[in-house]
C-alpha positions in Angstrom: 183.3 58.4 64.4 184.4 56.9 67.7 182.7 53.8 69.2 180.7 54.4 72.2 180.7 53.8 75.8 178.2 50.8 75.2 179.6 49.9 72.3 182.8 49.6 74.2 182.0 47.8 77.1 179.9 45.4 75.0 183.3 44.6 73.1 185.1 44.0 76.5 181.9 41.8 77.9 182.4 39.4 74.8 186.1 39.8 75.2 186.3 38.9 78.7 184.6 35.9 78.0 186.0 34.8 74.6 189.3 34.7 77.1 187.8 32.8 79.7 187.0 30.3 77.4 190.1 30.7 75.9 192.0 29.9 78.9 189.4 26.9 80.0 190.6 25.3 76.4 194.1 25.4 77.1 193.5 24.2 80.4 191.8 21.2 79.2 194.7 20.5 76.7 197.3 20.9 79.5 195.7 18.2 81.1 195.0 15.9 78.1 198.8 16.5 77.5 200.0 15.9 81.2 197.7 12.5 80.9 199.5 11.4 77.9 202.8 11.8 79.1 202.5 10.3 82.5 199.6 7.9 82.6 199.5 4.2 80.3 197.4 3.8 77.6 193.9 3.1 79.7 194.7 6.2 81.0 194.0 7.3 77.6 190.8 5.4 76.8 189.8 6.4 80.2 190.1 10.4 79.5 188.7 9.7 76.2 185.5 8.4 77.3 185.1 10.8 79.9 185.3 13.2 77.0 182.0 11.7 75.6 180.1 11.7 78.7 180.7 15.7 79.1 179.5 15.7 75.4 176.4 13.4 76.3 175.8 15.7 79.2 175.9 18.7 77.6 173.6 17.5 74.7 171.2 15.6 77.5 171.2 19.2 79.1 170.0 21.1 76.5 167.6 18.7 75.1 166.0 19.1 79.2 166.3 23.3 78.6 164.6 22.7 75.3 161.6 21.0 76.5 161.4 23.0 79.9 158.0 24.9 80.2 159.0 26.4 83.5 161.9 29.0 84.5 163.4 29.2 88.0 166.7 29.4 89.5 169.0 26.9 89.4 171.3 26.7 92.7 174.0 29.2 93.0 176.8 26.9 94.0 180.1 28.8 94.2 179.9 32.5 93.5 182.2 35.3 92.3 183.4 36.0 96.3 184.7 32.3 96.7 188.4 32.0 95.9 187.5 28.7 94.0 184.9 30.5 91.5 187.4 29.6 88.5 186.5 26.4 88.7 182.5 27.4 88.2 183.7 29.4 85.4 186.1 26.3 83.8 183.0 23.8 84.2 181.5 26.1 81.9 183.8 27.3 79.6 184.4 23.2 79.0 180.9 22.8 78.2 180.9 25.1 75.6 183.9 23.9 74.4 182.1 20.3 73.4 178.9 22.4 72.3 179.6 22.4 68.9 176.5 23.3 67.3 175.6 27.6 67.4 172.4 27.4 68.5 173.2 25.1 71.4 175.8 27.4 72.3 173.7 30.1 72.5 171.2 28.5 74.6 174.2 28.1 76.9 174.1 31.3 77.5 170.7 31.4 78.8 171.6 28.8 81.3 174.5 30.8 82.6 172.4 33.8 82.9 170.6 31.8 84.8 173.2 31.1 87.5 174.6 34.6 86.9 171.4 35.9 88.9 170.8 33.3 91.3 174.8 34.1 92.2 173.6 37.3 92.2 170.5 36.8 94.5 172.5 35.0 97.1 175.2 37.4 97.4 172.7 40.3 97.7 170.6 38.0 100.5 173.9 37.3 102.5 176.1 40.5 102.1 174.1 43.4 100.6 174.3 45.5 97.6 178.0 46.2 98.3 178.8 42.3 98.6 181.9 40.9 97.3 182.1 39.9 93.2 178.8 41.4 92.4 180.3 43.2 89.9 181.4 40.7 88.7 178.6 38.5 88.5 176.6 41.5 86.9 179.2 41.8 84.1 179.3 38.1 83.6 175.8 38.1 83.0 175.5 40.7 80.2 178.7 39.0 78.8 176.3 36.0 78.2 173.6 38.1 76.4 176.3 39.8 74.5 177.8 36.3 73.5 174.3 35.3 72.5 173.7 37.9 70.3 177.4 37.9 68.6 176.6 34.0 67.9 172.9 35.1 66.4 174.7 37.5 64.0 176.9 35.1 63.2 174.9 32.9 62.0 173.0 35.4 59.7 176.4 36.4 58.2 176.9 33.0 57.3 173.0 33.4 55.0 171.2 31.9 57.5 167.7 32.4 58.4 167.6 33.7 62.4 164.3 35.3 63.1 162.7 32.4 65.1 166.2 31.7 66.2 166.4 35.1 67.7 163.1 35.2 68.5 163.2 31.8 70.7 166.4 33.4 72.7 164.8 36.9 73.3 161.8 35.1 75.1 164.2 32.7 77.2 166.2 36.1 78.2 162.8 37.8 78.9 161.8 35.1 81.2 165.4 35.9 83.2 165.0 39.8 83.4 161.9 38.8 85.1 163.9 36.4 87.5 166.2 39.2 88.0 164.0 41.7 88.5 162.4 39.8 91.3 165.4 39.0 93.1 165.9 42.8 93.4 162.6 43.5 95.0 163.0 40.8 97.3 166.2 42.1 98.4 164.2 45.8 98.3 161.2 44.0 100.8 164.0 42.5 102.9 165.2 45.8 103.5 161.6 47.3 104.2 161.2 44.9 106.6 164.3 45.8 108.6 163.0 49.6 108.6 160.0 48.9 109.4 161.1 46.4 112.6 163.1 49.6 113.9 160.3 52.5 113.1 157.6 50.5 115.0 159.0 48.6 117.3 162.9 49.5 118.4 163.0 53.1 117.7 159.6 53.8 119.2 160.3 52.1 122.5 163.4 53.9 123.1 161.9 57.3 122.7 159.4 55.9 124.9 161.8 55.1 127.4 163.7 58.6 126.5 167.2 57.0 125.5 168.8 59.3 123.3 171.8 57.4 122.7 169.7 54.2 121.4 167.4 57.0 119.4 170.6 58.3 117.7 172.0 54.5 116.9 168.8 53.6 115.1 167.8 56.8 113.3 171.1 56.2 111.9 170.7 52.9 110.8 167.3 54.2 109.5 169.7 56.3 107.0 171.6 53.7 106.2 168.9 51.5 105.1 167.5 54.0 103.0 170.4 54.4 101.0 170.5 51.0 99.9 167.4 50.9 99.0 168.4 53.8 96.6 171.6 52.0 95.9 169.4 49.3 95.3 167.3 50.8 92.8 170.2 52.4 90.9 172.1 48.9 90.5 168.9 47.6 89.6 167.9 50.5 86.3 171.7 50.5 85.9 172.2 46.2 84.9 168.6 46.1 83.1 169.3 48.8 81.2 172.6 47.4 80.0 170.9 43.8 79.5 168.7 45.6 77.6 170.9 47.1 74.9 172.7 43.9 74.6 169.6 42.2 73.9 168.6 45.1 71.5 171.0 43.2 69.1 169.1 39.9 69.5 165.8 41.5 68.8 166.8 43.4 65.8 167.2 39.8 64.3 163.5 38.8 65.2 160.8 39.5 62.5 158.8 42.8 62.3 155.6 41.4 63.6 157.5 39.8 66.6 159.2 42.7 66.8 156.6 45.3 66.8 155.0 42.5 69.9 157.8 42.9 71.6 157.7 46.4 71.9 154.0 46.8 73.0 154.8 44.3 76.0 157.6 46.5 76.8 155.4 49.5 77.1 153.0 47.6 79.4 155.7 46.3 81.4 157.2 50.4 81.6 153.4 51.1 82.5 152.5 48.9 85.1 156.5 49.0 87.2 155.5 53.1 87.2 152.2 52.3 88.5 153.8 49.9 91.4 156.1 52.7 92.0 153.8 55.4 92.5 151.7 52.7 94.9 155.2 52.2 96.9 155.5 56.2 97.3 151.9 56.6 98.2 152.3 54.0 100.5 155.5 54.6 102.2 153.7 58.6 102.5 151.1 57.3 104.4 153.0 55.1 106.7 155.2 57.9 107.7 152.6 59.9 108.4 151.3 57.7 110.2 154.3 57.4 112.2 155.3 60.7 113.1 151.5 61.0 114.1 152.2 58.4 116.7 155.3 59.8 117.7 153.3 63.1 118.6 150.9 61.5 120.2 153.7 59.8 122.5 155.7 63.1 123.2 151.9 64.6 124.2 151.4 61.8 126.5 154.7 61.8 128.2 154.5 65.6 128.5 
């Protein structure tokens, strides 16, 4: 049977970054080499022991991600619309060069998620859902989960025991999806805001005034914004969905208790996001009928 389209662009997520890193270790060998050849000797000892201060940093940092009890953003720095982005991505395909040990490499992962949405928050805050290199910062991010859960199998081919393993990462990627998550209904609220700024306040004092052309400018900007809200909620079921079956592969790992738990929250998490959603509806219902009762009133008046 054929592989699927899941299955496939799974395979091209942990492609794209097996390359990358690929490309950040020749890199780093290019320059060790050009060092060699045109520097002295300190030169040497100098590159050398920077060497083992990336290592000490990269050990420091995930000794400081093991014992964090709190999860928020970490600053975006460069993002996928600068022209200088590669060297976001070479910093980090050099870390995991000198992370030698699975598991810390894994946890990597997490931490690049991490920046993956916070990227991805900034770009939406500044430029929209249509902004620059969100693509690709969305399919950087599931390329982490996907790496994650190629190093988690991995390890059980090699006969080891992964269920708290995979257990420890599911939690840390849950704790993201709910980072990302939020960052989409902020950018949703922003968005709200903006509508609801031209419903009560710009759109209703031109048709006071009776300027057609000004009606016309804003009920069209009034379309606009609803569709991307829509394209906002479609981007936003589209790249948790896919960061869900990538993370399918982690959980399948996990034990069947924690398993079985991690279902159930899922269900209460599906319950209560219909709940909100039916709340938004109701809501936004009543606020336009609320409106265009004002707007009668007003055309009444004027009449």
């Amino acid at each position: 049977m054929g592989s699927s389209p899941t299955q496939g662009t799974k395979k091209n997520n942990i492609k794209n970054t097996k390359v990358c890193l690929t490309i950040g270790i020749l890199l780093t060998l290019l320059c060790y080499t050009h060092i060699v050849r045109i520097k002295q000797k300190s030169m040497k000892k100098l590159f050398t022991s920077s060497l083992v201060l990336v290592a000490l940093f990269v050990f420091a940092n995930g000794t400081a991600f093991a014992q964090s009890t709190e999860v928020t953003l970490p600053s975006a720095g460069l993002t996928p619309a600068s022209p200088f982005y590669f060297l976001d991505r070479f910093g980090e395909n050099f870390r995991q060069f000198f992370t030698f040990n699975p598991e810390a490499r894994a946890k990597l992962q997490i931490e690049f998620a991490g920046e993956r949405i916070a990227e991805i928050k900034i770009m939406v805050e500044k430029k929209g859902i249509n902004a620059k290199g969100l693509a690709m910062a969305e399919s950087l991010l599931k390329a982490n989960v996907a790496y994650a859960a190629e190093i988690v199998n991995e390890e059980k081919m090699s006969g080891k025991d992964v269920s708290l393993f995979a257990k420890t990462l599911n939690d840390e990627f849950d704790l993201r999806d709910k980072l990302l998550e939020q960052t989409f209904k902020d950018a949703k609220e922003q968005l709200k805001a903006q509508r609801k700024e031209i419903k009560t306040k710009l759109l209703a004092e031109a048709r006071r005034v009776g300027d057609t052309t000004q009606i016309a400018i804003l009920e069209a900007q009034l379309k606009d914004i609803d569709a991307q809200i829509d394209t906002l909620e479609q981007k936003k079921d589209q790249l948790e969905d896919s960061l869900q079956d990538e993370q399918k592969d982690i959980e399948e790992e996990m034990n069947e208790d924690d398993q079985k738990q991690e279902e159930a929250e899922q269900i209460e998490e599906q319950k209560a996001e219909d709940v909100e959603e039916a709340d938004e509806i109701n809501n936004s219902e009543d606020q336009d009928s609320s409106n265009q009762s004002e707007e009668n009133t007003e055309i009444e008046d004027n009449e």
